[in-house]
C-alpha positions in Angstrom: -11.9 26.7 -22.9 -9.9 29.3 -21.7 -6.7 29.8 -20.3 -6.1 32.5 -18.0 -2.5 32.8 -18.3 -2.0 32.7 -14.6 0.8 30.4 -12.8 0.0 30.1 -9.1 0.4 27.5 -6.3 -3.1 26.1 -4.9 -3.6 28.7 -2.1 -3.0 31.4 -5.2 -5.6 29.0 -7.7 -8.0 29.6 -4.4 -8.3 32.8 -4.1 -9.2 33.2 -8.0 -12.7 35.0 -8.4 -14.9 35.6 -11.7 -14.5 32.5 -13.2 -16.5 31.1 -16.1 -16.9 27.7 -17.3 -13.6 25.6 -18.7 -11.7 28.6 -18.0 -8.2 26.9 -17.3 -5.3 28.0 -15.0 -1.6 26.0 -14.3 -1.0 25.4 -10.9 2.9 24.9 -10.5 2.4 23.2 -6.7 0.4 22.9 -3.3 2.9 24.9 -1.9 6.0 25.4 -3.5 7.1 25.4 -7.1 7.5 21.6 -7.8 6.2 20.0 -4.5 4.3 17.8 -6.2 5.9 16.8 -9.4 5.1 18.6 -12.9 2.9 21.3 -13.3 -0.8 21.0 -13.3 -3.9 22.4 -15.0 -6.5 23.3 -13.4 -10.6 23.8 -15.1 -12.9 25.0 -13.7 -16.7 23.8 -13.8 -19.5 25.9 -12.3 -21.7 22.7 -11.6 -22.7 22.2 -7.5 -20.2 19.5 -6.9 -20.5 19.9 -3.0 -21.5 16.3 -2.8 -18.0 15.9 -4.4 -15.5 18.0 -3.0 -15.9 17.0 0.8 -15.0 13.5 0.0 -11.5 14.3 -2.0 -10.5 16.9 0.6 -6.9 16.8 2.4 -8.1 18.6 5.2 -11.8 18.2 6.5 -14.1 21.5 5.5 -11.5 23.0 3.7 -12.0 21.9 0.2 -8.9 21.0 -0.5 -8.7 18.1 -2.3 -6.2 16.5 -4.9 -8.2 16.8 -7.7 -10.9 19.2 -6.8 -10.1 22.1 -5.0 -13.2 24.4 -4.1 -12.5 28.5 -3.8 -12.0 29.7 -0.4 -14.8 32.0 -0.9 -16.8 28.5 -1.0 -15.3 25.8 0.8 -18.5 23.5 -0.2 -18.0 23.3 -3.6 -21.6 24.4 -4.0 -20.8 27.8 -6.4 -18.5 25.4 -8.2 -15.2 24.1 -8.3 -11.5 23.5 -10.3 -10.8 19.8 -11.4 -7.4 19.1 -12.5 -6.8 16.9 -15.7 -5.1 14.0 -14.7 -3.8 10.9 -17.2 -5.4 7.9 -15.0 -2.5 8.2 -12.5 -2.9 9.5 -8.7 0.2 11.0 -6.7 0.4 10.8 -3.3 1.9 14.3 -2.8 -1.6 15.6 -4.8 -2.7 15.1 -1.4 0.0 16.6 0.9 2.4 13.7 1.2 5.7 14.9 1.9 8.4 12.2 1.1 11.2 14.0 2.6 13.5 12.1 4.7 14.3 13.0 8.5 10.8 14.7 8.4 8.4 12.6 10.4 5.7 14.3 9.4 3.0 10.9 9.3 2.1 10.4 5.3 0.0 7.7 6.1 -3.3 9.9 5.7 -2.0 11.7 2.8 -1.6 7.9 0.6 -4.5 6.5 1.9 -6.5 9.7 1.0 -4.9 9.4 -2.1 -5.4 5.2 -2.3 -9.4 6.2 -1.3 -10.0 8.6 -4.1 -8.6 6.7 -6.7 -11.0 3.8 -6.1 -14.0 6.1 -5.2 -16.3 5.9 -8.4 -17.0 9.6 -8.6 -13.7 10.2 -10.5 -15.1 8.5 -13.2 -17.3 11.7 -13.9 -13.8 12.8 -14.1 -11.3 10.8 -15.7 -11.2 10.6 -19.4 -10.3 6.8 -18.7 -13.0 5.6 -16.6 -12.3 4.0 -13.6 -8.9 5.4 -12.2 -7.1 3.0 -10.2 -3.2 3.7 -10.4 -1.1 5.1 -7.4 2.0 6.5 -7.8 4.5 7.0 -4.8 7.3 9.5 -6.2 10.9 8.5 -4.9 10.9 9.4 -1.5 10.8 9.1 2.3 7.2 8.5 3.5 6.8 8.0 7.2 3.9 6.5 8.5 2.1 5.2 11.8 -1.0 3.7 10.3 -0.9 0.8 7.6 -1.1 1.9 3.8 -4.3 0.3 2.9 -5.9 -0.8 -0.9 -9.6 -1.8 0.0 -10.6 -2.0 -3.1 -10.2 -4.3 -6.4 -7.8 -3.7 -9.0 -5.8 -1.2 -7.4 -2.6 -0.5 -8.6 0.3 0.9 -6.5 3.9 2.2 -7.6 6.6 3.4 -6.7 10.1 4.4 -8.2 12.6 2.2 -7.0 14.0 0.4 -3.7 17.5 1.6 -4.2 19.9 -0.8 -2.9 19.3 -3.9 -0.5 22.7 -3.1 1.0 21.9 0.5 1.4 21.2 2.4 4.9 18.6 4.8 5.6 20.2 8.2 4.4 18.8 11.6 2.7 21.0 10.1 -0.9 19.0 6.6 -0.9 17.0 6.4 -4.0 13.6 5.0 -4.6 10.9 5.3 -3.0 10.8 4.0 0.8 7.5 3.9 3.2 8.8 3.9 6.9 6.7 2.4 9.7 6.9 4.5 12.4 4.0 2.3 14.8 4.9 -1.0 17.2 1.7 -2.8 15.8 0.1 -3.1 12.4 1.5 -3.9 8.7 2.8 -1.4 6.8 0.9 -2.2 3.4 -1.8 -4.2 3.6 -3.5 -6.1 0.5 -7.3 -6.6 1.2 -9.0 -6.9 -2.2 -8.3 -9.2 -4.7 -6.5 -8.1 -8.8 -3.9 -5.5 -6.7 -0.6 -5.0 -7.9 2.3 -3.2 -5.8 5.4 -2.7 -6.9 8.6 -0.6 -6.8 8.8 0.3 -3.7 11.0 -0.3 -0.2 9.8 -1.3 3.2 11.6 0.2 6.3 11.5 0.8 10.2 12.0 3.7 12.2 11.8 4.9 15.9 8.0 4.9 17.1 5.6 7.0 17.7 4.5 5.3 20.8 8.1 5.4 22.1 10.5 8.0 20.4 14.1 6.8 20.2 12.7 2.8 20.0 12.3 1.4 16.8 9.8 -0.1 15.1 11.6 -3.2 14.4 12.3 -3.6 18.3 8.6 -4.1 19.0 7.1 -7.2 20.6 5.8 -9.0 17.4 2.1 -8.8 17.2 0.1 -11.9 15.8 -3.3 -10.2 16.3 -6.2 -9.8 13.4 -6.1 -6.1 14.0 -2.0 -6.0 15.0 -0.1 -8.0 12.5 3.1 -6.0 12.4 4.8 -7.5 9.4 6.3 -5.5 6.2 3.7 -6.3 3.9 -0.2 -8.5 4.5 -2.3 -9.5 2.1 -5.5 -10.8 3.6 -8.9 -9.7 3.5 -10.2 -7.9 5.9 -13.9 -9.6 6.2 -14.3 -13.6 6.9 -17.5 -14.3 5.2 -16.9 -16.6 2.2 -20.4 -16.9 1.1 -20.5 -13.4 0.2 -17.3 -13.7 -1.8 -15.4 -11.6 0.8 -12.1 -12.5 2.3 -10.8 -14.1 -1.0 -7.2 -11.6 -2.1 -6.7 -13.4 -5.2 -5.2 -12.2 -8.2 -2.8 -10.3 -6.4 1.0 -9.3 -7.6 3.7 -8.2 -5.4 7.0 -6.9 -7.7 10.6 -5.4 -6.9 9.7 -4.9 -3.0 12.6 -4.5 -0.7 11.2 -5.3 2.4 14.0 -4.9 5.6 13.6 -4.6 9.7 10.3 -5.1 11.0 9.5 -6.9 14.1 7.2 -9.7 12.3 7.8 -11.5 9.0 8.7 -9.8 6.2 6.0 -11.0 4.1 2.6 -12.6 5.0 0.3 -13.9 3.1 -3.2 -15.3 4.9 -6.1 -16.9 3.6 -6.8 -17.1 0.0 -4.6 -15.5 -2.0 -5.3 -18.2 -5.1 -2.8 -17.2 -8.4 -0.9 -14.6 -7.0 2.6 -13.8 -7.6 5.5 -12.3 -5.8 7.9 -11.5 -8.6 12.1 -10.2 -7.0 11.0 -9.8 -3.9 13.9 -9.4 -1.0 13.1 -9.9 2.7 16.3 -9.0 4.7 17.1 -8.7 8.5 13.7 -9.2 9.4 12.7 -10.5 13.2 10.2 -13.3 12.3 10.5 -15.1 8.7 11.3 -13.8 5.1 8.0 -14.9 4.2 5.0 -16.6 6.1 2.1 -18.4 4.0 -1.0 -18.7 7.2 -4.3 -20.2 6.7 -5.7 -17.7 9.6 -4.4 -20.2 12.3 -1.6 -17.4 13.0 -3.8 -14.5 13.5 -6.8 -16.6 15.0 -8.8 -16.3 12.0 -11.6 -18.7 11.3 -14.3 -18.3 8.3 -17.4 -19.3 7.0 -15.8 -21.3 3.9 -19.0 -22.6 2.1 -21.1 -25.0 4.1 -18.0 -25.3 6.3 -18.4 -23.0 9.5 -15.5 -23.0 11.1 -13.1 -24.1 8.4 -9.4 -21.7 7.9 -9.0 -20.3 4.7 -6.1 -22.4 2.3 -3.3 -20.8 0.9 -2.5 -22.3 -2.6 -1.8 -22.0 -6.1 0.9 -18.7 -5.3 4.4 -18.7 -6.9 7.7 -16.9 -6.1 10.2 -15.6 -8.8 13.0 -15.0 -8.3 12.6 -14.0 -4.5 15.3 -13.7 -1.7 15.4 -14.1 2.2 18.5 -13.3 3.8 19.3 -12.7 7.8 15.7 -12.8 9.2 15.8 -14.2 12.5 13.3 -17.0 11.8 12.8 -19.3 8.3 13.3 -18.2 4.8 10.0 -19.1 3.7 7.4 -20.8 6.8 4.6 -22.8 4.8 1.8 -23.5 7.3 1.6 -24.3 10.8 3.0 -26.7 12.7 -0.5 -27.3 14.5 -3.2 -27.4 11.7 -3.3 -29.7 8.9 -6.5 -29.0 7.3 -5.5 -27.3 4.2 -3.2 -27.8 0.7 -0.2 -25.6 0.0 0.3 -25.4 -3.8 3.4 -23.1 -3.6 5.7 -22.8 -6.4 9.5 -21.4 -6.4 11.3 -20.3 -8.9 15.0 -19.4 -8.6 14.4 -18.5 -5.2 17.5 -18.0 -2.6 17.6 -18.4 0.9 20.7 -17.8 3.3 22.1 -16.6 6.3 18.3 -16.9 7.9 18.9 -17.7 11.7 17.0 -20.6 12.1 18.5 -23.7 10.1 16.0 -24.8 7.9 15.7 -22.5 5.2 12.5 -23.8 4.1 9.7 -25.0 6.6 6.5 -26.8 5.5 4.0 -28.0 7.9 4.9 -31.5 8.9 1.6 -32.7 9.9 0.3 -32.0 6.7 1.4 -35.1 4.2 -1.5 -33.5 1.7 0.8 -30.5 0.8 2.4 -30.3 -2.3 5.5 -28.0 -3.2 7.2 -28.0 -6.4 10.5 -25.9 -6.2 13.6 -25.0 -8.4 15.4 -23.4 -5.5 18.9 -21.8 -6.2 
């Protein structure tokens, strides 16, 4: 291995020519010095990876990508390519994500690029860890008008921080926010089961569709493909017998979630032993949080032998979790017009106040199966 000496941003690492195997160069940013956090090195491997490169690329045909970058003398990667060493983590801003508030440049691509290639099993020809399957969102602004998406299993998603509930959008918030900029859809959505998120704040902003209208003033949207809550986590596919649909395992910790047009939180379907650990859903136009069994979003499964049947929700807990001033329940268990399904729900110094419809917690009343155990506070 052999380092160049040279200190150049990823246009400057491009442009590079006469390269031998491991040589290594330090690459201080995509653009500028620091855009992207530390500084980076870069190695180079004279292999054909062009069955590589196309799928980690920011921009299509460029190259580009977040953790291989081909020269621009070979956009393909087929000549070769530089991999950066990486420590199992993947940052959004690898793949052009700005952060930066006031700028509504759309993100979205950038972290779901980013979300994509961490999952994708080529980077384990990479990673000195195997799989890699951490995300890190650095503190700052991300605006986007598509929903943040982890398709795959064991995906793990962080941010630095949701600053204060209290707090206004502003350029001095800290943490890390994700702004939803379009009237319909979630703004993370949970599909696969043994994700964690955490860390990170949920906001609202004007819309793309309709600039100066925000996002939280949409109609709310209780469509499969529409749901425009804070944060979902339901499968995406229906079919039981294949094991699909099932979002278990999954753990949702120190999310501020504020001003969308839906509930804060839903959770739909089968989301068996998961946890929602200090979670805050505050000034939110449906409820702080809404446990479905697909009746909401018109979702019917093949559960087993049972064609037909909704998926439960059960066995979920809540820590420490607050709803305050959403304009429907605290917490909404079920549906007034299904009973064909358990809740096992259990709270644990959870709060609920200031919510504008009076009963801070609803459970399906034509359900006298369901079961709640709570320590409310």
């Amino acid at each position: 291995m052999v380092d160049l000496g040279y200190k150049v941003n990823l246009s400057g690492l491009r442009a590079l020519t006469g390269m031998s195997t491991d040589d290594v160069v330090t690459v201080y940013g995509r653009d500028a010095s620091g855009d992207w956090g530390p500084a980076r090195h870069a190695r180079w491997i004279s292999s054909d990876m062009s069955t590589y490169v196309p799928q980690d690329e920011v921009t299509s045909g460029e190259g580009d990508g977040g953790i291989l970058v081909a020269p621009a003398s070979d956009k393909t990667g087929a000549s070769g390519c530089w991999i950066f060493d990486h420590d199992g983590y993947f940052n959004v801003r690898w793949y052009g994500a700005f952060g930066k508030f006031g700028d509504l440049t759309n993100d979205g691509p950038a972290i779901n690029q980013c979300i994509s290639m961490a999952s994708n099993t080529l980077m384990r020809y990479i990673s000195p860890y195997g799989r890699p399957c951490r995300i890190r969102i650095p503190a700052g602004h991300y605006y986007t008008d598509e929903p943040i998406i982890l398709e795959s299993e064991s995906l793990y998603l962080e941010g630095d921080g949701t600053g204060s509930m209290w707090d206004t959008l502003s350029s001095v918030q800290e943490g890390t926010v994700i702004i939803g900029t379009a009237q319909t859809g979630p703004i993370i959505w949970v599909r696969r089961e043994n994700c964690y998120v955490g860390r990170i704040r949920i906001e609202s902003q004007e819309t793309v569709e309709e600039p100066g209208v925000s996002r939280k003033d949409s109609t709310p949207d209780n469509t499969q493909t529409g749901l425009n809550c804070g944060l979902r986590v339901e499968g995406e596919n229906v079919c039981r017998s294949s094991g699909e649909g099932d979002v278990m395992h999954t753990v949702l910790e120190d999310i501020l979630i504020k001003n969308q047009p839906n509930s804060g939180v839903m959770l739909v379907g089968k989301c068996y032993e998961s946890r929602l650990i200090r979670i805050v859903s505050k000034n939110n136009n449906g409820h702080g949080f809404q446990l479905d069994d697909g009746t909401n979003t018109g979702r019917t499964v093949d559960d087993d032998d049972d064609v037909g049947t909704n998926y439960q929700v059960g066995i979920v807990s809540f820590q420490e979790c607050e709803s305050r001033q959403n304009q429907g329940h605290g917490w909404c268990i079920g549906d007034e017009s299904n009973n064909n399904y358990t809740h096992r729900i259990m709270m644990v110094q959870c709060e609920s106040s200031q919510n504008c419809n009076d009963t801070s917690l609803l459970i399906d009343p034509s359900d006298p199966s369901g079961i709640l155990r709570t320590a409310m506070g």
